[in-house]
C-alpha positions, 0 to 999 in steps of 0.5 A: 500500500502507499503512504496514503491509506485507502478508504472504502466507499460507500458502494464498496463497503456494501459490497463488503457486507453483502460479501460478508453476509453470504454463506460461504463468504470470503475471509475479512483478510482475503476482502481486505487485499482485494481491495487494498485495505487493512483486515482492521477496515474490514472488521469495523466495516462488518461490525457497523453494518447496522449504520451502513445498512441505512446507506445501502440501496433498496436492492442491496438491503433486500440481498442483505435480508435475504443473506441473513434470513439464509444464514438464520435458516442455516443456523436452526437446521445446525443447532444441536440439542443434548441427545442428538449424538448419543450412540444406539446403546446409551438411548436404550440404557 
């Protein structure tokens, strides 16, 4: 990077949170090098998502809550109650 640091823009930090917010997204640090910032602007990028939502384009906010909503569903059809692993044998006992 040069000695003047890059700064997103508001299009691209909505391309960071949608990039973000998909399943399988990519690594904050992999994002970062992509666009020729620090793994830091990323994070806090990610972490005022919430303030950068108010930013975003009616079609961008409709792909984050979609995004969302997926990663939501995902996150019920993994989340394991106590039993779920038990073997043939301790059910029975």
């Amino acid at each position: 990077m040069s000695d003047k640091a890059k700064r997103l823009n508001e299009s691209q930090r909505s391309e960071v949170i949608s990039k973000l917010s998909q399943t399988n997204s990519p690594s904050k640090r992999s994002i970062a090098r992509q666009y020729q910032v620090s793994e830091a602007s990323i994070r806090k990028v990610w972490a005022k998502r919430e303030v950068c939502s108010d930013l975003m384009s009616e079609e961008t906010k409709k792909k984050f809550r979609a995004s969302i909503g997926r990663f939501k569903e995902m996150e019920d059809k993994f989340t394991f109650k106590p039993g779920d692993f038990e073997s043939e044998t301790q059910k029975r006992a």
